[in-house]
PDB file as gemmi writes it, atoms N, CA and C in Angstrom:
CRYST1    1.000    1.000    1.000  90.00  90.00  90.00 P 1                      
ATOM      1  N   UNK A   1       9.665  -1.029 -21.802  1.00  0.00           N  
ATOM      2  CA  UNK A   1       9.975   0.386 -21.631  1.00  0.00           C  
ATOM      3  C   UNK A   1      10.457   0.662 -20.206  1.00  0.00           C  
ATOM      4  N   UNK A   2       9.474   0.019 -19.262  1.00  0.00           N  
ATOM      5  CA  UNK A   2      10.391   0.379 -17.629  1.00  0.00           C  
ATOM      6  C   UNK A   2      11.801  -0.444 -17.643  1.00  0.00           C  
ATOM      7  N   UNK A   3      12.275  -1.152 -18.481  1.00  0.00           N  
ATOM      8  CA  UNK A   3      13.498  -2.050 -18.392  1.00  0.00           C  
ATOM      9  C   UNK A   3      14.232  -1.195 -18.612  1.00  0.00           C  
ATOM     10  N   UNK A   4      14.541  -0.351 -19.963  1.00  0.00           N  
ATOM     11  CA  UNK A   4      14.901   0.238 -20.663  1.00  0.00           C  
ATOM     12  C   UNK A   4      15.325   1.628 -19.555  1.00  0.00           C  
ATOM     13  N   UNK A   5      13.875   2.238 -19.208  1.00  0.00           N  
ATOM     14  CA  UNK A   5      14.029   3.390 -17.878  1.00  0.00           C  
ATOM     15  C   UNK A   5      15.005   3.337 -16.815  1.00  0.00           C  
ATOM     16  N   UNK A   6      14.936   1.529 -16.455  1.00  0.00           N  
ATOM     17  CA  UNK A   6      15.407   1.137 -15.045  1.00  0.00           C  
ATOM     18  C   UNK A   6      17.225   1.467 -15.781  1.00  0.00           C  
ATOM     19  N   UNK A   7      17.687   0.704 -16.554  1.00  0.00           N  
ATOM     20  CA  UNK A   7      18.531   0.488 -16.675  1.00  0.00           C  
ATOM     21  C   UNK A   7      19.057   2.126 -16.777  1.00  0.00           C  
ATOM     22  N   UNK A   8      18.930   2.875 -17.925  1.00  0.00           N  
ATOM     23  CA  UNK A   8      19.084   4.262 -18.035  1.00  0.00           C  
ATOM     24  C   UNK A   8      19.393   5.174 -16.725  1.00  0.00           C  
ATOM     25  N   UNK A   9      18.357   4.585 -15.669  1.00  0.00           N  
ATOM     26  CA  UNK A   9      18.555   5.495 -14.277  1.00  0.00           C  
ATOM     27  C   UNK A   9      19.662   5.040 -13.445  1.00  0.00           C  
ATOM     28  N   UNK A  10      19.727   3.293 -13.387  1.00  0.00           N  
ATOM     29  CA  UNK A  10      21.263   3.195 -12.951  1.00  0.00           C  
ATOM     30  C   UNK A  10      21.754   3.444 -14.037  1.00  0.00           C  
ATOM     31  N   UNK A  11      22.459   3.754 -15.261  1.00  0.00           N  
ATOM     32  CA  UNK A  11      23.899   4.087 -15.441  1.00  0.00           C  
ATOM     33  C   UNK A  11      24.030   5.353 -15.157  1.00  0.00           C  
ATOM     34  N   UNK A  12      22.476   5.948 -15.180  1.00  0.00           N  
ATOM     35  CA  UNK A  12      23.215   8.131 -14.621  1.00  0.00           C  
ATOM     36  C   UNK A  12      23.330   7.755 -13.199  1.00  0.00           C  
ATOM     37  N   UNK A  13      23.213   6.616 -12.515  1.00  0.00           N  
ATOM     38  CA  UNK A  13      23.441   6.784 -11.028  1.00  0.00           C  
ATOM     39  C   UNK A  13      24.785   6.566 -10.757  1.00  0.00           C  
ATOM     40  N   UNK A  14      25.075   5.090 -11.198  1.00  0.00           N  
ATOM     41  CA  UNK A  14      26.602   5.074 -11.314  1.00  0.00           C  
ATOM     42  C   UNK A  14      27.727   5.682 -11.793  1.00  0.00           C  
ATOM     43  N   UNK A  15      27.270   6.748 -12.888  1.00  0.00           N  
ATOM     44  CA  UNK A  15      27.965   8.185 -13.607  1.00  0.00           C  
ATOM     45  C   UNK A  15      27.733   8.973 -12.151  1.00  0.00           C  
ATOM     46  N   UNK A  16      27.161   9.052 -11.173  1.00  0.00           N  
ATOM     47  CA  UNK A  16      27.151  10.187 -10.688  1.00  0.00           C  
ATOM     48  C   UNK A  16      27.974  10.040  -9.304  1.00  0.00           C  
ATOM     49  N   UNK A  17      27.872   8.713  -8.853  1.00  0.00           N  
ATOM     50  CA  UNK A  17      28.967   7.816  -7.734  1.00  0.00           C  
ATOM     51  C   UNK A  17      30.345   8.031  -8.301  1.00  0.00           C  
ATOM     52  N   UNK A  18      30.676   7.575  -9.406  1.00  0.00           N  
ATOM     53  CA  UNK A  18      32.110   7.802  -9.673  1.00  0.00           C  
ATOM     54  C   UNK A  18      32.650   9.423 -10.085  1.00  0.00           C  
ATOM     55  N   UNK A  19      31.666  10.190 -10.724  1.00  0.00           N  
ATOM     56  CA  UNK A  19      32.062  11.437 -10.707  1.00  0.00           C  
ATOM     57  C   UNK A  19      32.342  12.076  -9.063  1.00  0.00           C  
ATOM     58  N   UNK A  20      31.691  11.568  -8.034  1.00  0.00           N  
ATOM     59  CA  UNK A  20      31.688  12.433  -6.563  1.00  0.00           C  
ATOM     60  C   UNK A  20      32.782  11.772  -6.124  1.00  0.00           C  
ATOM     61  N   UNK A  21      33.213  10.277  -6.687  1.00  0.00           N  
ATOM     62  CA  UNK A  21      34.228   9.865  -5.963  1.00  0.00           C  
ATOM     63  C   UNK A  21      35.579  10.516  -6.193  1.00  0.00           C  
ATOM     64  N   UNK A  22      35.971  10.485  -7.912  1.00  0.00           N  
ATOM     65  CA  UNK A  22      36.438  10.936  -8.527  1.00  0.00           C  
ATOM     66  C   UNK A  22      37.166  12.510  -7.950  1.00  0.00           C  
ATOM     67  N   UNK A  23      36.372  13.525  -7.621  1.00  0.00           N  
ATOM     68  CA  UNK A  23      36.125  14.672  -7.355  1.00  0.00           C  
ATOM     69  C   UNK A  23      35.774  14.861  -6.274  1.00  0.00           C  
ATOM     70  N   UNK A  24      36.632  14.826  -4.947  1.00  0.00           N  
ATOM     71  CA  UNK A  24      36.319  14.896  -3.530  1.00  0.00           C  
ATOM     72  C   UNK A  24      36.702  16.299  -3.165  1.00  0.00           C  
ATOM     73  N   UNK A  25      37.476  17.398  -3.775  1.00  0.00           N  
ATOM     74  CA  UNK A  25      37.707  18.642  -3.395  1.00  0.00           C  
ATOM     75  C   UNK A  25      36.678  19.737  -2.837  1.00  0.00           C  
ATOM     76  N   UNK A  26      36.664  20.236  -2.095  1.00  0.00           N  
ATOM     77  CA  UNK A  26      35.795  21.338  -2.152  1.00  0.00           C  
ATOM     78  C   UNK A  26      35.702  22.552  -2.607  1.00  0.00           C  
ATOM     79  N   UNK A  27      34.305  22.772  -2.640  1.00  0.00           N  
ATOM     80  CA  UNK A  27      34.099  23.861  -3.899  1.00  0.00           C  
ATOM     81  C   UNK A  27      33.454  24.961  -2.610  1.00  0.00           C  
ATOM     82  N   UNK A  28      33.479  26.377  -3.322  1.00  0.00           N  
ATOM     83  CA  UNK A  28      32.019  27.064  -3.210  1.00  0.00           C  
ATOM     84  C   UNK A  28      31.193  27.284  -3.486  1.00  0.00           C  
ATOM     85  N   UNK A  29      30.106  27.271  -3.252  1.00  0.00           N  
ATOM     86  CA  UNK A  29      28.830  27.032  -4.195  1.00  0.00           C  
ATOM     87  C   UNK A  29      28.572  29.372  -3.666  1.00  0.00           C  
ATOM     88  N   UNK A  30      28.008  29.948  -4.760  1.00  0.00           N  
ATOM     89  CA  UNK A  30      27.301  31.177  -4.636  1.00  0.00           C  
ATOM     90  C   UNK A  30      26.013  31.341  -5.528  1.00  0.00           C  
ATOM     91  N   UNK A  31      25.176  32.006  -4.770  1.00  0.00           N  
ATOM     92  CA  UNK A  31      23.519  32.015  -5.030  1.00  0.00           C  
ATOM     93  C   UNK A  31      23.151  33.074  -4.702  1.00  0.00           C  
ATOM     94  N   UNK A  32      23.093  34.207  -6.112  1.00  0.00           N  
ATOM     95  CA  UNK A  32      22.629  35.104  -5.757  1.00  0.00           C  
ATOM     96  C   UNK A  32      23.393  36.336  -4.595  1.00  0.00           C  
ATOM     97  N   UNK A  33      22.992  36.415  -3.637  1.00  0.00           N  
ATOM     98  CA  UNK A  33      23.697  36.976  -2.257  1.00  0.00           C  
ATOM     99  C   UNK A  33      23.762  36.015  -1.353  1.00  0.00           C  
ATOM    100  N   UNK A  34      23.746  34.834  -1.775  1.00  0.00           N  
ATOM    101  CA  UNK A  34      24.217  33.399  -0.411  1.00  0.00           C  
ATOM    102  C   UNK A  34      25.665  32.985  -0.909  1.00  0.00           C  
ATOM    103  N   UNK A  35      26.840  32.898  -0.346  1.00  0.00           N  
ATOM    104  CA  UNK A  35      27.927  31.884  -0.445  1.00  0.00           C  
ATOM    105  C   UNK A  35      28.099  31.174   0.572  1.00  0.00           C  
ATOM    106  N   UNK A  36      28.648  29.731   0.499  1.00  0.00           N  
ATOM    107  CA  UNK A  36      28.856  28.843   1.282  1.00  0.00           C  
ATOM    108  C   UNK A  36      30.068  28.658   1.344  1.00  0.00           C  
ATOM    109  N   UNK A  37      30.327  27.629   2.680  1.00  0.00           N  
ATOM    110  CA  UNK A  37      31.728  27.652   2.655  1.00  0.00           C  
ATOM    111  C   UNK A  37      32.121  26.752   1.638  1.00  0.00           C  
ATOM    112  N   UNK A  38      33.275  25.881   1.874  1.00  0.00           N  
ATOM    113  CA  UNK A  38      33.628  24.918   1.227  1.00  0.00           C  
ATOM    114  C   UNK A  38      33.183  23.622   1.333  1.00  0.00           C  
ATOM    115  N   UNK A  39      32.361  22.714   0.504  1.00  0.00           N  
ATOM    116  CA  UNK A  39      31.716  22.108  -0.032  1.00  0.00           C  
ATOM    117  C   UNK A  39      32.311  20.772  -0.727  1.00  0.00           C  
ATOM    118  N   UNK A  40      31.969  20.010  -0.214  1.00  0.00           N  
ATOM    119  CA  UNK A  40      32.415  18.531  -1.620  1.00  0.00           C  
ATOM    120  C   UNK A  40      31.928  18.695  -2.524  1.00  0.00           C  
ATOM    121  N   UNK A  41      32.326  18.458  -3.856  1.00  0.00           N  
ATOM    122  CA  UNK A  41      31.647  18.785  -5.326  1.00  0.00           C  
ATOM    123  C   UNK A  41      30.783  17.346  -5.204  1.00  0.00           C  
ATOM    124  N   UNK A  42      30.841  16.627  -4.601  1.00  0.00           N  
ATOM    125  CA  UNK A  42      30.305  15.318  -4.609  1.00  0.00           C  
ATOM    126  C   UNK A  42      28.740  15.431  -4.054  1.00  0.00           C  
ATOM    127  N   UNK A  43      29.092  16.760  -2.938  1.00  0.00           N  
ATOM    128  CA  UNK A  43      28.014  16.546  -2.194  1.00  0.00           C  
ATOM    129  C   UNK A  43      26.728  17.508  -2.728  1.00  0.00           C  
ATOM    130  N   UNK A  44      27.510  18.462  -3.729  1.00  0.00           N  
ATOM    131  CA  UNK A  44      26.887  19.821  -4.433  1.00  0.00           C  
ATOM    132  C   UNK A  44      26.230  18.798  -5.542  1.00  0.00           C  
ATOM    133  N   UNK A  45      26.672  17.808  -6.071  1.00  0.00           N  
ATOM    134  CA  UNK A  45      26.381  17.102  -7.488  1.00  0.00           C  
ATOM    135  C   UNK A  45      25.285  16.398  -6.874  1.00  0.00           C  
ATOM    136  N   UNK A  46      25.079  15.901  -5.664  1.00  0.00           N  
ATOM    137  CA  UNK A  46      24.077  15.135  -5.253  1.00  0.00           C  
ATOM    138  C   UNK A  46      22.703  16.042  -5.177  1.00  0.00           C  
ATOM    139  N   UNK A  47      23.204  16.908  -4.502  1.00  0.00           N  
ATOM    140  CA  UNK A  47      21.586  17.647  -3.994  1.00  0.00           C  
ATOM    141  C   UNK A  47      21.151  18.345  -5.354  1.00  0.00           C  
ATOM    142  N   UNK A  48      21.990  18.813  -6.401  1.00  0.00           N  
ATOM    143  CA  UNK A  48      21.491  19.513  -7.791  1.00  0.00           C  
ATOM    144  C   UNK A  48      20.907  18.355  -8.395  1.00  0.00           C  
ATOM    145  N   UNK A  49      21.342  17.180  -8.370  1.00  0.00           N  
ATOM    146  CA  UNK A  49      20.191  15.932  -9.004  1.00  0.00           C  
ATOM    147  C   UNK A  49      18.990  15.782  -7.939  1.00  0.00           C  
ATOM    148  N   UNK A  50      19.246  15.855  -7.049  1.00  0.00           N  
ATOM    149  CA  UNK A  50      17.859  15.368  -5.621  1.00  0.00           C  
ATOM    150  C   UNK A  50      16.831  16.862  -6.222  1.00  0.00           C  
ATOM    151  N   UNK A  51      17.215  17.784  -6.370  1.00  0.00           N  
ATOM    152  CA  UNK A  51      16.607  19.759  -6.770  1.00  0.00           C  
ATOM    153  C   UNK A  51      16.253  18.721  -8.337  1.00  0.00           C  
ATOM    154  N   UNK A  52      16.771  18.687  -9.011  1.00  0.00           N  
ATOM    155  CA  UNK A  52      16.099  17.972 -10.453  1.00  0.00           C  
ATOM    156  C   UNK A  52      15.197  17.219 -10.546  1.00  0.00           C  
ATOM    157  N   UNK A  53      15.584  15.897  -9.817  1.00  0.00           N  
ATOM    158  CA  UNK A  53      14.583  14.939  -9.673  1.00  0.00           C  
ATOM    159  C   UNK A  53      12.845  15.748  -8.838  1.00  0.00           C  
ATOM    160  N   UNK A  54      13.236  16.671  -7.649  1.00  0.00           N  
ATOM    161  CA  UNK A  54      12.281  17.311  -7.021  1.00  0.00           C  
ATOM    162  C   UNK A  54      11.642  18.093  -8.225  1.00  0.00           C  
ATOM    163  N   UNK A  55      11.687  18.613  -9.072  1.00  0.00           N  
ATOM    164  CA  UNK A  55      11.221  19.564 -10.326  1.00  0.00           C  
ATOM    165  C   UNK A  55      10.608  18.739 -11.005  1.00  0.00           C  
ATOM    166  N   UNK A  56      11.053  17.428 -11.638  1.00  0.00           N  
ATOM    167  CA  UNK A  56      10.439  16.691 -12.150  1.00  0.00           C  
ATOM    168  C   UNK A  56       9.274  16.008 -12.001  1.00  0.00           C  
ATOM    169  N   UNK A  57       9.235  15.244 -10.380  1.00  0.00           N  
ATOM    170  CA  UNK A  57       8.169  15.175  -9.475  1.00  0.00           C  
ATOM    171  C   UNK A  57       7.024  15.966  -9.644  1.00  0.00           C  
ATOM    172  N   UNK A  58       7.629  17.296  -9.308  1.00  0.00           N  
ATOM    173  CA  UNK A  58       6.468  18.166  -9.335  1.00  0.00           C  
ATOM    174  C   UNK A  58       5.650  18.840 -10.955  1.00  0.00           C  
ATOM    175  N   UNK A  59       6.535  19.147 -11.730  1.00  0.00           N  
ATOM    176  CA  UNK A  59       5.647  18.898 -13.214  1.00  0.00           C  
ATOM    177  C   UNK A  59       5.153  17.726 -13.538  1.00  0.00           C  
ATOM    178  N   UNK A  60       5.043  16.232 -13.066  1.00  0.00           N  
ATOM    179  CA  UNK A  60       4.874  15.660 -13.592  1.00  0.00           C  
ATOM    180  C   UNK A  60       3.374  14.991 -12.620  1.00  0.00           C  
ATOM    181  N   UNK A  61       3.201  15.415 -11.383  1.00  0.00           N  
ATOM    182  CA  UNK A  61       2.573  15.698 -10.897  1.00  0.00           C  
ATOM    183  C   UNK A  61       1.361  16.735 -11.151  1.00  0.00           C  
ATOM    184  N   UNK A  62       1.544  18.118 -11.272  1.00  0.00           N  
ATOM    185  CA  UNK A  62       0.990  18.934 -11.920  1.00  0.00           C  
ATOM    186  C   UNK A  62       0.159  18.452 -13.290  1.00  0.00           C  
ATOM    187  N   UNK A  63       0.963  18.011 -14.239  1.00  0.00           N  
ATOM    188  CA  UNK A  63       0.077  17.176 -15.332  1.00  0.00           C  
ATOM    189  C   UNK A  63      -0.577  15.973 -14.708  1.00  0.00           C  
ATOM    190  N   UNK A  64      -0.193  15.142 -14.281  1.00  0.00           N  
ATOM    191  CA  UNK A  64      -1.274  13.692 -14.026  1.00  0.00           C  
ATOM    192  C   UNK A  64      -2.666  14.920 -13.555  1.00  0.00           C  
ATOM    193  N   UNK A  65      -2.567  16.012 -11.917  1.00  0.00           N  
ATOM    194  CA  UNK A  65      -4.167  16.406 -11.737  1.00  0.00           C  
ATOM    195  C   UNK A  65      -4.443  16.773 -12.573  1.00  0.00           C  
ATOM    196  N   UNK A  66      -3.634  17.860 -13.352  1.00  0.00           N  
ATOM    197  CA  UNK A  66      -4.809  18.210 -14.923  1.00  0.00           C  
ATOM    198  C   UNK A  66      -5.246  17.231 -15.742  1.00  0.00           C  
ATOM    199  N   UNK A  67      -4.907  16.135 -15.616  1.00  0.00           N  
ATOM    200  CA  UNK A  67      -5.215  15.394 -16.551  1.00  0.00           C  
ATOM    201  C   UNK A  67      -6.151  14.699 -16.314  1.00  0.00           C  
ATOM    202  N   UNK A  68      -6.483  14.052 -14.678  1.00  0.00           N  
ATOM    203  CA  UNK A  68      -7.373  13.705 -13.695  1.00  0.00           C  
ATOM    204  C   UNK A  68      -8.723  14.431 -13.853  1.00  0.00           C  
ATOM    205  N   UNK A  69      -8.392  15.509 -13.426  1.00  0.00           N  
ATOM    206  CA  UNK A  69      -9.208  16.826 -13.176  1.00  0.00           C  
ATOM    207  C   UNK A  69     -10.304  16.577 -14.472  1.00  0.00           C  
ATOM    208  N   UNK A  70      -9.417  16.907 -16.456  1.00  0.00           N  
ATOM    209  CA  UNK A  70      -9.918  16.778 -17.333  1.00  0.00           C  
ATOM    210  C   UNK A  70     -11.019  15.124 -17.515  1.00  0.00           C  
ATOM    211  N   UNK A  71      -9.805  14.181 -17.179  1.00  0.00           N  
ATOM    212  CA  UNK A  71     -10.668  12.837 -17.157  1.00  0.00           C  
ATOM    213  C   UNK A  71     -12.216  13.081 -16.735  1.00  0.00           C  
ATOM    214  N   UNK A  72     -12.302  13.895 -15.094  1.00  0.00           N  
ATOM    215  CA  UNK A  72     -13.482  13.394 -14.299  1.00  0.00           C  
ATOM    216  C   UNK A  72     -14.303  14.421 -15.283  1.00  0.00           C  
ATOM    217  N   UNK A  73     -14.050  15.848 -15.083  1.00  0.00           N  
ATOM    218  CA  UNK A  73     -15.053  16.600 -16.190  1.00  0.00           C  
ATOM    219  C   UNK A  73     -15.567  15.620 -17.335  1.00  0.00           C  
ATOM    220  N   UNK A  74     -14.606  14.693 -18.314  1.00  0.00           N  
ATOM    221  CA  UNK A  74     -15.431  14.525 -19.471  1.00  0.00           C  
ATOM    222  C   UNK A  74     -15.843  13.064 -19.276  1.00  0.00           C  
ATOM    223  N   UNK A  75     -15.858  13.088 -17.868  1.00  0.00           N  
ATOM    224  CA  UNK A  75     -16.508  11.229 -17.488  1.00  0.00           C  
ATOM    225  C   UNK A  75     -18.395  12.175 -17.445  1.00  0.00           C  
ATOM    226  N   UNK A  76     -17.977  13.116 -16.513  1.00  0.00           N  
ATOM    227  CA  UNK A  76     -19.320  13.746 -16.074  1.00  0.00           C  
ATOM    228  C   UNK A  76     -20.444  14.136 -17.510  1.00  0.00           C  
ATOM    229  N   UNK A  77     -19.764  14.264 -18.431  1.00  0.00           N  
ATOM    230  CA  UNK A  77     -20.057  15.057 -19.175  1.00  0.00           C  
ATOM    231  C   UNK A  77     -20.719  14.255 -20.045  1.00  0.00           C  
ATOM    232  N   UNK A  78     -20.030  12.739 -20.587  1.00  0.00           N  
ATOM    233  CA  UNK A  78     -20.565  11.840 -20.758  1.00  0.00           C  
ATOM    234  C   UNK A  78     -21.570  10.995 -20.181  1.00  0.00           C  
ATOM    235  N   UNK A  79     -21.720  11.017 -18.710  1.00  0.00           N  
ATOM    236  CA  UNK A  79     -22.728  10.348 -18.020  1.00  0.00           C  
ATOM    237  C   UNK A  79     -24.087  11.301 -18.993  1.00  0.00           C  
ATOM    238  N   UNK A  80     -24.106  12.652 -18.462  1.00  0.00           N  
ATOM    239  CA  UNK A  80     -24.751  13.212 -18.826  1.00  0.00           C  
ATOM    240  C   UNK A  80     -25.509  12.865 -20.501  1.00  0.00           C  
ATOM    241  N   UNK A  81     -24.781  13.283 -21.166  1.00  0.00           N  
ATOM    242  CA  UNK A  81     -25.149  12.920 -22.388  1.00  0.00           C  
ATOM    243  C   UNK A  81     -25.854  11.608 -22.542  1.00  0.00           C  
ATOM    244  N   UNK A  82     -25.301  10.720 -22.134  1.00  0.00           N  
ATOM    245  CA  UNK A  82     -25.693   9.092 -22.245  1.00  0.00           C  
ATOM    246  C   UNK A  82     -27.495   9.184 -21.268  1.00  0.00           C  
ATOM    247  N   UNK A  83     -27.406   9.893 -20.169  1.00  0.00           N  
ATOM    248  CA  UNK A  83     -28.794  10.125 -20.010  1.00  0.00           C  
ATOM    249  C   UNK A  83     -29.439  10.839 -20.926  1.00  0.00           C  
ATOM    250  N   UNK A  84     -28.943  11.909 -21.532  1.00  0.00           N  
ATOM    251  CA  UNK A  84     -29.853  12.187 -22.362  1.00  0.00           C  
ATOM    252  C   UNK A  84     -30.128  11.852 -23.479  1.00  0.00           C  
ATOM    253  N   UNK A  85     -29.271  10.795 -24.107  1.00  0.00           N  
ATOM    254  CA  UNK A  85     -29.743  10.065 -24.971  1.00  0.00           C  
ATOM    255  C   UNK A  85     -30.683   8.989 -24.530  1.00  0.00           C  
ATOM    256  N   UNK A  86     -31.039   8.849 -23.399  1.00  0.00           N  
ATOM    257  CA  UNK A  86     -31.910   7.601 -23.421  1.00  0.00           C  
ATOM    258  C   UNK A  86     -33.283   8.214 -23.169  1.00  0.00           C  
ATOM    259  N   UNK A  87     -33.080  10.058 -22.466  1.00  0.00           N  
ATOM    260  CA  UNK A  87     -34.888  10.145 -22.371  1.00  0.00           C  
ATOM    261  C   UNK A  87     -34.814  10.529 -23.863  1.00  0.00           C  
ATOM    262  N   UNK A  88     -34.038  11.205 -24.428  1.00  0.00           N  
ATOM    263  CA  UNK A  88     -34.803  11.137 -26.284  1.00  0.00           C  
ATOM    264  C   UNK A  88     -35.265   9.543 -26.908  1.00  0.00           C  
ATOM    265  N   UNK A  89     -34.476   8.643 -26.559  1.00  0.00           N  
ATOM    266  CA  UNK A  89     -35.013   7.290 -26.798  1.00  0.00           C  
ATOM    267  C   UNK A  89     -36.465   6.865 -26.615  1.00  0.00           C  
ATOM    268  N   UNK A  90     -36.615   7.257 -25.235  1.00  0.00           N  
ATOM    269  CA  UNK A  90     -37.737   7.223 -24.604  1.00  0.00           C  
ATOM    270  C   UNK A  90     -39.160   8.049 -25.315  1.00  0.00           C  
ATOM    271  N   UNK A  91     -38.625   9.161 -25.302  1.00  0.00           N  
ATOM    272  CA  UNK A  91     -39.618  10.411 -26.295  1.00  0.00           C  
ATOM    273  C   UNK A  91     -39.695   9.724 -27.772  1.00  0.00           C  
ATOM    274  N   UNK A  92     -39.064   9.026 -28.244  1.00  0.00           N  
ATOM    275  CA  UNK A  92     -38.687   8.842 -29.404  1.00  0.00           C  
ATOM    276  C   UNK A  92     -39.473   7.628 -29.764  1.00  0.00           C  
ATOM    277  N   UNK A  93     -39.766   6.342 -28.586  1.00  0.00           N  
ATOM    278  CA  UNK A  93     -40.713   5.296 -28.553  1.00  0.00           C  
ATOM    279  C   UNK A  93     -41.873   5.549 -28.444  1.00  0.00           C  
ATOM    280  N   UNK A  94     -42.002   6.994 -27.641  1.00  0.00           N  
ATOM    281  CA  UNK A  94     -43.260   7.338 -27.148  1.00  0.00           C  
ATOM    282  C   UNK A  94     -44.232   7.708 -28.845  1.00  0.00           C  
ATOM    283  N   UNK A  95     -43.204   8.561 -29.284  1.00  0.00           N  
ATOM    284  CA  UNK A  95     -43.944   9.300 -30.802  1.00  0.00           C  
ATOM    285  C   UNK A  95     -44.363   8.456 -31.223  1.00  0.00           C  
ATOM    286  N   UNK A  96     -43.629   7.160 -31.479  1.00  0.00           N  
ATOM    287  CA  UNK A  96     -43.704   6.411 -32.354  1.00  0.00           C  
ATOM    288  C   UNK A  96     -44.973   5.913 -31.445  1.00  0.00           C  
ATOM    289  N   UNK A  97     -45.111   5.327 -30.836  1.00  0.00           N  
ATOM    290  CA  UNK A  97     -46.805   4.523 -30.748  1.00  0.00           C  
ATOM    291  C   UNK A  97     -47.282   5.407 -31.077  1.00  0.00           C  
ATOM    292  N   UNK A  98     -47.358   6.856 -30.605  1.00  0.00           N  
ATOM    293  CA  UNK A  98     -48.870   7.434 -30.862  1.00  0.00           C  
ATOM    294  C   UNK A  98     -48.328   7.810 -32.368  1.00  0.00           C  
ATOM    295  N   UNK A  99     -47.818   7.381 -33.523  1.00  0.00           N  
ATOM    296  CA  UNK A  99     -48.250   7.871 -34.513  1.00  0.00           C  
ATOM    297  C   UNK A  99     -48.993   7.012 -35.423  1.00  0.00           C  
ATOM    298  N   UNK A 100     -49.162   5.811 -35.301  1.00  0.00           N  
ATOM    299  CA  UNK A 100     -50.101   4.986 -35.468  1.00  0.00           C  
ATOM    300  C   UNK A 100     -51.598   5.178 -35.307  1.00  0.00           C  
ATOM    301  N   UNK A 101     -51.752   5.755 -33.954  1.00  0.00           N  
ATOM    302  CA  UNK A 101     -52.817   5.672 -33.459  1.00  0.00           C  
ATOM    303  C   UNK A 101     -53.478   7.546 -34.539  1.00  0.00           C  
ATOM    304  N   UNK A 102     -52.438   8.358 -34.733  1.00  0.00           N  
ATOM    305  CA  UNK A 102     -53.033   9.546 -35.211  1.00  0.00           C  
ATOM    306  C   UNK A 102     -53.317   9.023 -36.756  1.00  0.00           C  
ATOM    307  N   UNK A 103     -52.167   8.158 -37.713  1.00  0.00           N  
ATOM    308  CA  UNK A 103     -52.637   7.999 -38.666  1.00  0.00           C  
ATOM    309  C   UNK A 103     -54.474   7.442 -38.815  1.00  0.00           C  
ATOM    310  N   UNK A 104     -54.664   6.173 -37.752  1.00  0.00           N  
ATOM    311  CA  UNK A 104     -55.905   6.028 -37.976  1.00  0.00           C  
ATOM    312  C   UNK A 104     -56.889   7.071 -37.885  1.00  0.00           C  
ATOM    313  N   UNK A 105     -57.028   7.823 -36.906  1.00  0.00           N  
ATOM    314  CA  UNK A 105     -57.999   8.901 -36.552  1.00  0.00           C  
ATOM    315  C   UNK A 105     -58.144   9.944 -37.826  1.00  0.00           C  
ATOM    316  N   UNK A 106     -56.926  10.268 -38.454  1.00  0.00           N  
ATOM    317  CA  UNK A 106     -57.058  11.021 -39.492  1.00  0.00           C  
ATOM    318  C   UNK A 106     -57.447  10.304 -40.540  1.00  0.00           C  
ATOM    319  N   UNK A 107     -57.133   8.670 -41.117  1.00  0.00           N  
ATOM    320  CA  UNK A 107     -57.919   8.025 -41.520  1.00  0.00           C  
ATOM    321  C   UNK A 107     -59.483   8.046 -41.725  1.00  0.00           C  
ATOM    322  N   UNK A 108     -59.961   7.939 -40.204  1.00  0.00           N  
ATOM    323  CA  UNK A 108     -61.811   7.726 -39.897  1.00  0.00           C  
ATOM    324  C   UNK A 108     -61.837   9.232 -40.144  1.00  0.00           C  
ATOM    325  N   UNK A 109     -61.123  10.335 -39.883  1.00  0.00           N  
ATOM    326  CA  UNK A 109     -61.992  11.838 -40.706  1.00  0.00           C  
ATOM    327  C   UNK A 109     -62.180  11.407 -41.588  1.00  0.00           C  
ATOM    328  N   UNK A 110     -61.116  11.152 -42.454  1.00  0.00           N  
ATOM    329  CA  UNK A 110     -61.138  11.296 -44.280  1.00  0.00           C  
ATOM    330  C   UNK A 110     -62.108  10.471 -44.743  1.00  0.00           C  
ATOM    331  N   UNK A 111     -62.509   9.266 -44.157  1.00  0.00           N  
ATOM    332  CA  UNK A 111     -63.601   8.784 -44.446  1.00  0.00           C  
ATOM    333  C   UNK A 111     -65.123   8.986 -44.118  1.00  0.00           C  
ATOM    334  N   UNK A 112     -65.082   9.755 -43.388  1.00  0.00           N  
ATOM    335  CA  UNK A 112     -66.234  10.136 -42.833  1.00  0.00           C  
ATOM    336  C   UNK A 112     -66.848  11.088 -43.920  1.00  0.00           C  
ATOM    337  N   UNK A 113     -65.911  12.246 -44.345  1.00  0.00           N  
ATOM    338  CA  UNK A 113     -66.179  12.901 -45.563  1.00  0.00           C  
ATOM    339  C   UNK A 113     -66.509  12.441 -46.519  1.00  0.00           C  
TER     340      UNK A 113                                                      
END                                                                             
């Protein structure tokens, strides 16, 4: 799968070298109430992929901590549990001897009667 990725990212790289070469004129770029002067389309095509790639980074970023974040909560959450399954274990060995010991005692009543 990263072969597959690698390769994919050079051919949009090399699509994007020959399009700037291709296309050396200058443009104006306008934003809103910003215009610029005149511009290489080469050099406008670069920084709108560098602004893409930066967006991507950052959502993809954004998910890994939530996802982190979620991991450590349900690591915690599990520790937890796993202790408390072992003092019920514990409570649970405990009953059990003493119910031996109550069957007899209620035993020696019933016979005593």
């Amino acid at each position: 799968m990263r072969v597959l990725m690698f390769i994919l990212m050079t051919v949009l790289a090399v699509m994007l070298v020959l399009f700037g070469v291709q296309n050396p004129q200058p443009v104006e770029v306008r934003l809103l109430m910003f215009t610029s002067g005149p511009i290489s389309l080469s050099l406008v095509m670069i920084l709108a992929v560098i602004a893409g790639a930066t967006l991507v980074a950052l959502f993809t970023g954004y998910s890994g901590i939530r996802h982190s974040l979620r991991e450590r909560r349900l690591s915690k959450l599990q520790a937890e549990l796993e202790q408390r399954i072992a003092q019920l274990e514990k409570e649970n060995e405990h009953l059990r001897a003493k119910a031996p010991q109550k069957q007899e005692s209620v035993a020696q009543k019933n016979s005593d009667r």
